[in-house]
N, CA, C and O atoms as CSV, one atom per row, in Angstrom:
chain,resi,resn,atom,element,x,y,z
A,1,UNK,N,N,-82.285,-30.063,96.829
A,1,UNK,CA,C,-82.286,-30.799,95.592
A,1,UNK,C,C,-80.833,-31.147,95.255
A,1,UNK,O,O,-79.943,-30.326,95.476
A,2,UNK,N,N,-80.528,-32.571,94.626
A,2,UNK,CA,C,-79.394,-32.491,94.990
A,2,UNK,C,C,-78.477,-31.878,93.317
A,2,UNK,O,O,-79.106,-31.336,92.408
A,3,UNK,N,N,-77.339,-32.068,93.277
A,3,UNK,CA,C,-77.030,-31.308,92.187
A,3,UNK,C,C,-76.423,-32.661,90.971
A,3,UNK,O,O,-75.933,-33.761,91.225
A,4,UNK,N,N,-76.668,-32.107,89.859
A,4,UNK,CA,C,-76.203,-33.159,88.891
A,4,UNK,C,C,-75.097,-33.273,88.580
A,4,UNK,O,O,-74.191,-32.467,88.788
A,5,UNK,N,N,-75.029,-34.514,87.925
A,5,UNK,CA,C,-73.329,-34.604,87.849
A,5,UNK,C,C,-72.410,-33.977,86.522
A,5,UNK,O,O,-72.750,-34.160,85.353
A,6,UNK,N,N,-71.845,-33.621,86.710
A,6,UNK,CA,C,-70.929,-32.759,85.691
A,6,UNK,C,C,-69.907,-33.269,84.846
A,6,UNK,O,O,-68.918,-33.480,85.549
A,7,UNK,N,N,-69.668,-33.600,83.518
A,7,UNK,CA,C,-68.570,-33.813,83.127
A,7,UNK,C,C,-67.332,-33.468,83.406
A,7,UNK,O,O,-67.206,-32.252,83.549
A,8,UNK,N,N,-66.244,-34.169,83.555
A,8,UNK,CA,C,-65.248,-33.963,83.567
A,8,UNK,C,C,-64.459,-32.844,82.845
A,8,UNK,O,O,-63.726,-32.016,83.387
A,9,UNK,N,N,-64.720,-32.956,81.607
A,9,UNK,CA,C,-64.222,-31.752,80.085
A,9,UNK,C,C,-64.883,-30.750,80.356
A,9,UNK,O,O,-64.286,-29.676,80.285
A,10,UNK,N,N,-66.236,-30.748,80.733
A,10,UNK,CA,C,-66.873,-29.866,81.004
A,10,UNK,C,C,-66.585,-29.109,82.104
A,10,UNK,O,O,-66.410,-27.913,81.871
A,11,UNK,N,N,-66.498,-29.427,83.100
A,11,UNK,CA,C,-66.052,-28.835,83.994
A,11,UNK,C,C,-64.271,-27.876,83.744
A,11,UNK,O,O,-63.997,-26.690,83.928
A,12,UNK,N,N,-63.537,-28.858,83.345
A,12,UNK,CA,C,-62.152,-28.085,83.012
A,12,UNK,C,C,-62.413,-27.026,81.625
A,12,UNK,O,O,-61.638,-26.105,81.368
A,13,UNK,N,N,-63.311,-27.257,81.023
A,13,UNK,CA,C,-63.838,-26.115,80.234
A,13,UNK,C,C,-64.170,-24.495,80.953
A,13,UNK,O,O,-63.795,-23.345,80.722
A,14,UNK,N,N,-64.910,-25.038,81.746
A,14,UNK,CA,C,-65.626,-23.951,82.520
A,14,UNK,C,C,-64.576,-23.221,83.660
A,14,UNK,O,O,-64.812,-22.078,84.050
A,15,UNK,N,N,-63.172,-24.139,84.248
A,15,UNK,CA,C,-62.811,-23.563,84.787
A,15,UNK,C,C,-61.911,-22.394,83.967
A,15,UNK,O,O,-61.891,-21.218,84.331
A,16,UNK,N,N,-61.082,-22.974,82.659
A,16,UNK,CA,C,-60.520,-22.415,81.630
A,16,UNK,C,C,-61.216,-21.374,81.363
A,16,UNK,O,O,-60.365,-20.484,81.347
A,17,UNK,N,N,-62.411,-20.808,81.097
A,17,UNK,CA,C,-63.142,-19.991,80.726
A,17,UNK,C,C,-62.856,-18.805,81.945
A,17,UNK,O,O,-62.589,-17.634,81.674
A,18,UNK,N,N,-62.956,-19.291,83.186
A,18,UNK,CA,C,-63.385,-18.551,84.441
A,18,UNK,C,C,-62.000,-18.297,84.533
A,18,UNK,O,O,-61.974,-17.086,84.752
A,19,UNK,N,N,-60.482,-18.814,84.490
A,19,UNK,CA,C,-59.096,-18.057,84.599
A,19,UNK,C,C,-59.003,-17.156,83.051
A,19,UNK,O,O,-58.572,-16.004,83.074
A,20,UNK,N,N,-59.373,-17.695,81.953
A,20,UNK,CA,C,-59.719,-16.256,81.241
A,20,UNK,C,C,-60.317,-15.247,81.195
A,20,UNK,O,O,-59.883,-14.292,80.549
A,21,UNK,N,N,-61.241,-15.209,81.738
A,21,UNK,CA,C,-61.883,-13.888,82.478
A,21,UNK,C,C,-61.190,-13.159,83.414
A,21,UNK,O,O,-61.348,-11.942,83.515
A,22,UNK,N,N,-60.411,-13.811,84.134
A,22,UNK,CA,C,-59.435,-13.281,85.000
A,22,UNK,C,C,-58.595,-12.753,84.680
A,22,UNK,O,O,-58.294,-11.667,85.175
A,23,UNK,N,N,-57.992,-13.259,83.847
A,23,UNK,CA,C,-56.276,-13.054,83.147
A,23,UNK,C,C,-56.705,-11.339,82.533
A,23,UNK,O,O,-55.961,-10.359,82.573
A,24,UNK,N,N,-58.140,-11.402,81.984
A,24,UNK,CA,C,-58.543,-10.280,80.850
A,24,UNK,C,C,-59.238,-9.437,81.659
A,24,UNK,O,O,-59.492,-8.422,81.010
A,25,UNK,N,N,-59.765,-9.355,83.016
A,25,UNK,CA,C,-59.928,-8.319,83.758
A,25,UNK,C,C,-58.265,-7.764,84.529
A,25,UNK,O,O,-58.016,-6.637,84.958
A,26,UNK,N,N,-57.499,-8.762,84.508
A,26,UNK,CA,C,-55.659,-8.245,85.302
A,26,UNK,C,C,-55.142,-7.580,84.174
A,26,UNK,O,O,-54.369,-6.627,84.275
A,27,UNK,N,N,-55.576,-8.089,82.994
A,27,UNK,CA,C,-55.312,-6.854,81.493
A,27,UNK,C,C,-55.746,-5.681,81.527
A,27,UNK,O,O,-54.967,-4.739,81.385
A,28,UNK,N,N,-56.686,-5.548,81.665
A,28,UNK,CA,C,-57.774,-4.071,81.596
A,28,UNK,C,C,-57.591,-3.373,83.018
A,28,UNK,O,O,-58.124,-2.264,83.026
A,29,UNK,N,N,-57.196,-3.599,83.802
A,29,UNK,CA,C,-56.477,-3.147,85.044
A,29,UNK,C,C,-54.985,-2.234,84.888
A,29,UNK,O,O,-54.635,-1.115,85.262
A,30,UNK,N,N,-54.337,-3.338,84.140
A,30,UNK,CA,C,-53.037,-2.721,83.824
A,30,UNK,C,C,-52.845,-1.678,82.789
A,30,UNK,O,O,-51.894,-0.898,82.831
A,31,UNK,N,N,-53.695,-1.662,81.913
A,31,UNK,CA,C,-53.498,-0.762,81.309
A,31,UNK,C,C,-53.786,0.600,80.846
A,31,UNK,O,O,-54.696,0.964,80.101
A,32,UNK,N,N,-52.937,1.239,81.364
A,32,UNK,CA,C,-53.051,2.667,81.428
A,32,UNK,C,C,-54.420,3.350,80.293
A,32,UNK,O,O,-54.546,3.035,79.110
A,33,UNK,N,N,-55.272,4.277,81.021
A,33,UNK,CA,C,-56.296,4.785,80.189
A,33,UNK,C,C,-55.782,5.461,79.634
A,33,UNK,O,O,-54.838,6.025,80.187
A,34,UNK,N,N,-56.109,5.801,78.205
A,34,UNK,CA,C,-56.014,6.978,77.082
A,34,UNK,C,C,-56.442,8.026,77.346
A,34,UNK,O,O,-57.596,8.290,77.681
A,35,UNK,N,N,-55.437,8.826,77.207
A,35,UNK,CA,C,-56.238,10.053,77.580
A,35,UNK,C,C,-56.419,10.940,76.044
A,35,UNK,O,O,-55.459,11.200,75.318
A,36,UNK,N,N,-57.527,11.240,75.811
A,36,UNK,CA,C,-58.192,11.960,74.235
A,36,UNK,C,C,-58.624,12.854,74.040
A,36,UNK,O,O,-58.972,13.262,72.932
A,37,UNK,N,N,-58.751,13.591,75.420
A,37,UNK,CA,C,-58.906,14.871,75.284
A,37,UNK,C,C,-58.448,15.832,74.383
A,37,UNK,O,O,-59.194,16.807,74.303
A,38,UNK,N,N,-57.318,15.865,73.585
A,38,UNK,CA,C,-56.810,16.390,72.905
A,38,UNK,C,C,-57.189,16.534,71.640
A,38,UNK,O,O,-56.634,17.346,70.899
A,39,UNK,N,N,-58.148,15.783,71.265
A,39,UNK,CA,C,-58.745,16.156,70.095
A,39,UNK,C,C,-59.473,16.527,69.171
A,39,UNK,O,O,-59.256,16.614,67.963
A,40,UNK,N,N,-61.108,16.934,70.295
A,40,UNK,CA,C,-61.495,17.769,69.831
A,40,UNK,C,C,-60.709,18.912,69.475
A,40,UNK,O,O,-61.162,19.279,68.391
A,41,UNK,N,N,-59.840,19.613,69.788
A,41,UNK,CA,C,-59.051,21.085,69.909
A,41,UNK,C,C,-58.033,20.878,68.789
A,41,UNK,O,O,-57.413,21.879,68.428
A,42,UNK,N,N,-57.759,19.609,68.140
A,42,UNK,CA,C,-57.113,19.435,66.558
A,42,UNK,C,C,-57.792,19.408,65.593
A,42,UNK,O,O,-57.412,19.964,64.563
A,43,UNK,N,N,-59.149,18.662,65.677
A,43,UNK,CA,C,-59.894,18.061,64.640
A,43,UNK,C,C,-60.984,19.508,64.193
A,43,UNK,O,O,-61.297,19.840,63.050
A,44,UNK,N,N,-61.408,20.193,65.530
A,44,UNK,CA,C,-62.218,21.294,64.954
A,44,UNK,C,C,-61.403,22.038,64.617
A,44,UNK,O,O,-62.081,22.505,63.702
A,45,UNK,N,N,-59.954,22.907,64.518
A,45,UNK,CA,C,-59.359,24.189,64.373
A,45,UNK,C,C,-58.950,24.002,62.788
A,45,UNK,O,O,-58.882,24.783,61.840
A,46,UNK,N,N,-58.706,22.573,62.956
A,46,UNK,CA,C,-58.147,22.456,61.981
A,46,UNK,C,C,-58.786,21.794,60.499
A,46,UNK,O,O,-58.127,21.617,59.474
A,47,UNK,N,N,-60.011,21.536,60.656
A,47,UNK,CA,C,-61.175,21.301,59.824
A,47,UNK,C,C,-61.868,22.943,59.422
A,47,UNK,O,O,-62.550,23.410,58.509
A,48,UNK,N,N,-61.280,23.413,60.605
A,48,UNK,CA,C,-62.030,25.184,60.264
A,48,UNK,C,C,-60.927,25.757,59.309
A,48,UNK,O,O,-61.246,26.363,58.286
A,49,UNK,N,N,-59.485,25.528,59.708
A,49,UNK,CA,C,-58.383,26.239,58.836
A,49,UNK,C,C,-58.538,25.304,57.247
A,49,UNK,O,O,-57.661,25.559,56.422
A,50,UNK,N,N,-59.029,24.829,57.061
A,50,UNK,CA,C,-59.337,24.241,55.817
A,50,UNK,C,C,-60.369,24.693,54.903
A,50,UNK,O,O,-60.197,24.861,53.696
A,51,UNK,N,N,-61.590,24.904,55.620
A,51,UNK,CA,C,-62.461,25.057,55.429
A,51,UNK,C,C,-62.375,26.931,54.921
A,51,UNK,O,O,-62.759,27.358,53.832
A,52,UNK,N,N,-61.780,27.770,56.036
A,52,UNK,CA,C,-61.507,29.169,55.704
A,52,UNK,C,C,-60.156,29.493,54.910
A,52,UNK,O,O,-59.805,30.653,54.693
A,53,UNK,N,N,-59.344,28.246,54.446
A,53,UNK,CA,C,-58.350,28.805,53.337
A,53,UNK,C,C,-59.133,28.910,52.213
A,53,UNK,O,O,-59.377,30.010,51.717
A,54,UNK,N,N,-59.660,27.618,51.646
A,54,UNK,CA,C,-60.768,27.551,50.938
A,54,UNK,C,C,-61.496,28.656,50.298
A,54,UNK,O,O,-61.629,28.704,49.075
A,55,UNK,N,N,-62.119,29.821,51.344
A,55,UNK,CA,C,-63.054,30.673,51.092
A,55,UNK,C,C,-62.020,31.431,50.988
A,55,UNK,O,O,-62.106,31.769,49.808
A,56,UNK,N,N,-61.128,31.921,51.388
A,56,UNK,CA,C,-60.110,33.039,51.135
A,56,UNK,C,C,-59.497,32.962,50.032
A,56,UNK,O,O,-59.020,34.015,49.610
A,57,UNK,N,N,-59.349,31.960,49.380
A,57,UNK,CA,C,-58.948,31.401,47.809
A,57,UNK,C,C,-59.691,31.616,47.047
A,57,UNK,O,O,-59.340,32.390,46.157
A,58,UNK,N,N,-61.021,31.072,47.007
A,58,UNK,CA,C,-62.444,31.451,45.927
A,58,UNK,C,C,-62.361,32.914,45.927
A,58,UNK,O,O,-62.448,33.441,44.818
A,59,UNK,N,N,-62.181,33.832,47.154
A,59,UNK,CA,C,-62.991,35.109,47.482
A,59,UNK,C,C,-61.525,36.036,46.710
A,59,UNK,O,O,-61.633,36.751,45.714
A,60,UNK,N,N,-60.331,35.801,47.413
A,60,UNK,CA,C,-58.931,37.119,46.864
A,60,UNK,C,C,-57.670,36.032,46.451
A,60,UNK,O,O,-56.574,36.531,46.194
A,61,UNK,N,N,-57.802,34.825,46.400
A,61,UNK,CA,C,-56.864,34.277,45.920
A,61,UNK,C,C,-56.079,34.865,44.694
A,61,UNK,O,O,-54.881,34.618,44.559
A,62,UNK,N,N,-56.724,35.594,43.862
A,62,UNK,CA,C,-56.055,36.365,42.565
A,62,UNK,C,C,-55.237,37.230,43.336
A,62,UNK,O,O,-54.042,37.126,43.060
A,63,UNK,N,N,-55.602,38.290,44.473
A,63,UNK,CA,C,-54.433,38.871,44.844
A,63,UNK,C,C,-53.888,38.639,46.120
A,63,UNK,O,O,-53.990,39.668,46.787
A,64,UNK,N,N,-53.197,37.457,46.922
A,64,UNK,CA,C,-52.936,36.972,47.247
A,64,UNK,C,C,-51.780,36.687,46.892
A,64,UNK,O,O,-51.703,35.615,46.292
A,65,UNK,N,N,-50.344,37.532,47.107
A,65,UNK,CA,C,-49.564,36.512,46.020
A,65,UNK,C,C,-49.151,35.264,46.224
A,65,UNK,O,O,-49.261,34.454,45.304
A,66,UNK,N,N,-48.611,34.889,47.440
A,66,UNK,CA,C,-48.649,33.004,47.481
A,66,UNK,C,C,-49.605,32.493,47.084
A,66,UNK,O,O,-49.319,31.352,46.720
A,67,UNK,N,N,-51.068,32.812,46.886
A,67,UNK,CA,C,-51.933,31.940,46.743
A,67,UNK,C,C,-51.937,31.972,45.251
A,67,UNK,O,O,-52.272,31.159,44.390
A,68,UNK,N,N,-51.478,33.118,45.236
A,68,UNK,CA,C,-51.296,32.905,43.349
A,68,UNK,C,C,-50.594,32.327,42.965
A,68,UNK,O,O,-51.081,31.576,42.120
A,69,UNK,N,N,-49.293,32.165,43.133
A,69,UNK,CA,C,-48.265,31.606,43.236
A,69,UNK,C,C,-48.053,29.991,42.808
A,69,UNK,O,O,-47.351,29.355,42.022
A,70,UNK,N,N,-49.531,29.612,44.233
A,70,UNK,CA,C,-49.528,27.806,44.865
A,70,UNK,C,C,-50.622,27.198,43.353
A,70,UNK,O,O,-50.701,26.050,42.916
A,71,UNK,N,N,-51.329,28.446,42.864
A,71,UNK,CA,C,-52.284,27.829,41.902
A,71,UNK,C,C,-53.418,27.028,42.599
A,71,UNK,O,O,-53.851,27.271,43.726
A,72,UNK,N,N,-53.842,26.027,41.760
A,72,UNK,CA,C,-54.874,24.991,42.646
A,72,UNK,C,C,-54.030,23.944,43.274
A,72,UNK,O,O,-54.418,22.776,43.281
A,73,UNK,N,N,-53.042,24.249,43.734
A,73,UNK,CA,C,-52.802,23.155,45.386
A,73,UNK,C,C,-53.393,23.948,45.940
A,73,UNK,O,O,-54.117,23.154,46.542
A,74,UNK,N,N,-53.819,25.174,46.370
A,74,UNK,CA,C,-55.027,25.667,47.009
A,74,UNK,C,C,-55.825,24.476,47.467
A,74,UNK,O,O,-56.079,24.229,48.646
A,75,UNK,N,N,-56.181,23.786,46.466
A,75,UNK,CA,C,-57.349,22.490,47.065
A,75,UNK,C,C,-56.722,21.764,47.523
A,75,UNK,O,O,-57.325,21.153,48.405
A,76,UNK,N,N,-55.576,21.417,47.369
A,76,UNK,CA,C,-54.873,20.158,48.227
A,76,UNK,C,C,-55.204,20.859,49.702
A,76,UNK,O,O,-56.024,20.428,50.512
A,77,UNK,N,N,-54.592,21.727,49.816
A,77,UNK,CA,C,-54.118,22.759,51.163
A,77,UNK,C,C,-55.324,22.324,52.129
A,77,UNK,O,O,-55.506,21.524,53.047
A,78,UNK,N,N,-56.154,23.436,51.307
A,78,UNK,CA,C,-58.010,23.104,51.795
A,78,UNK,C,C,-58.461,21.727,52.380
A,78,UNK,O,O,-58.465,21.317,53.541
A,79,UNK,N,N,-58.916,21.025,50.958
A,79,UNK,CA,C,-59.205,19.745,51.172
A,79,UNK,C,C,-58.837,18.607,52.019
A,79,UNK,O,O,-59.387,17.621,52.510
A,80,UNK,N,N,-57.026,19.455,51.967
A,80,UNK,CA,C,-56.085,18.394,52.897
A,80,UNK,C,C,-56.376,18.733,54.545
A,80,UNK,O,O,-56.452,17.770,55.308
A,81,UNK,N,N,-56.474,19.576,54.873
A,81,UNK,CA,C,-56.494,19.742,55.934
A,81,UNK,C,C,-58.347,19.097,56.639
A,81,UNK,O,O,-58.680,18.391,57.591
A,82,UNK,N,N,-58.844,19.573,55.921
A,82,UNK,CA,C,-60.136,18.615,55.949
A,82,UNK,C,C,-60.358,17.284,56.313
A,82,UNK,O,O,-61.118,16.743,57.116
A,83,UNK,N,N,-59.265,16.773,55.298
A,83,UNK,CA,C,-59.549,15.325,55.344
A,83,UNK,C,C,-58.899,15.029,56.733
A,83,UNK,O,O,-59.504,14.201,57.413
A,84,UNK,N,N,-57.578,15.662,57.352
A,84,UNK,CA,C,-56.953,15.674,57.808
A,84,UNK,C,C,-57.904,16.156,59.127
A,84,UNK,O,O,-57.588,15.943,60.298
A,85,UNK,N,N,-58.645,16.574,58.863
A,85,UNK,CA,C,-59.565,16.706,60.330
A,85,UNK,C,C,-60.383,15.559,60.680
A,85,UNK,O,O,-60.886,15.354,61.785
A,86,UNK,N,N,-60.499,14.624,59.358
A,86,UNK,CA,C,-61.930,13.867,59.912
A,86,UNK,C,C,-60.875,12.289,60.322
A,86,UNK,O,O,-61.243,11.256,60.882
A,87,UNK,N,N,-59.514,12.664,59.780
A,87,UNK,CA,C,-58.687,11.049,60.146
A,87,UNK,C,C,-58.287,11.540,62.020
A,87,UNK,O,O,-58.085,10.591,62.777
A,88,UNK,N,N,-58.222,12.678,62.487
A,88,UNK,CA,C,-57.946,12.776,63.883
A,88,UNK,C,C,-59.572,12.735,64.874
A,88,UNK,O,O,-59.879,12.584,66.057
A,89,UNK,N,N,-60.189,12.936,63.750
A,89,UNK,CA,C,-61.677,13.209,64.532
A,89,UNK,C,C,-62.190,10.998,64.670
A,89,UNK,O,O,-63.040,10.414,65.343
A,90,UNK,N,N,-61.229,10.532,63.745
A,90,UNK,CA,C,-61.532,8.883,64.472
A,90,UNK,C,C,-61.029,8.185,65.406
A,90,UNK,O,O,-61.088,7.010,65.766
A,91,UNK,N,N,-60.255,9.617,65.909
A,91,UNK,CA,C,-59.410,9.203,67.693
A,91,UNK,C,C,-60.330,9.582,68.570
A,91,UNK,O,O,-59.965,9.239,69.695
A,92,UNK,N,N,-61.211,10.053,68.581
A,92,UNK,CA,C,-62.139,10.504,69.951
A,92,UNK,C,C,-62.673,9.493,70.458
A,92,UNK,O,O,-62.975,8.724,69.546
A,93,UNK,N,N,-63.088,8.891,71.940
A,93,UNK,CA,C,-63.994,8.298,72.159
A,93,UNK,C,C,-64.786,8.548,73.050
A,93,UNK,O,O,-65.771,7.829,73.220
């Protein structure tokens, strides 16, 4: 069967398309993989050290003397480190 005829634009369209595909697979080639391993082993220790200052504050914070001391930045401390777990826990993939 024979084949139809092709526009001109069309065709330099299609080749444009087909050296961008190229150009963007010689990209993804070159560039070095991420390595992310590293963060489960930040995001959980340190979502836990938040989580157990927390309870050590509610539970003896009265005698504690730094913690007596810090007052309620206690919750910053806590909370912070928390939050601070879930902004490293959006590096994993």
């Amino acid at each position: 069967m024979p084949e139809s005829k092709v526009r001109p634009s069309a065709k330099k369209k299609a080749q444009a398309k087909q050296h961008d595909k190229e150009r963007d697979a010689e990209a993804r080639k070159k560039a070095a993989p991420v390595d992310r391993s590293w963060v489960p082993w930040v995001f959980v220790p340190l979502g836990l050290f938040g989580v157990l200052w927390l309870v050590v504050y509610y539970i003896g914070g009265a005698y504690i003397p730094f913690m007596k001391a810090m007052g309620n930045w206690n919750m910053l401390v806590g909370i912070g480190c928390m939050a601070a777990s879930f902004v490293v826990a959006t590096f994993w993939k």
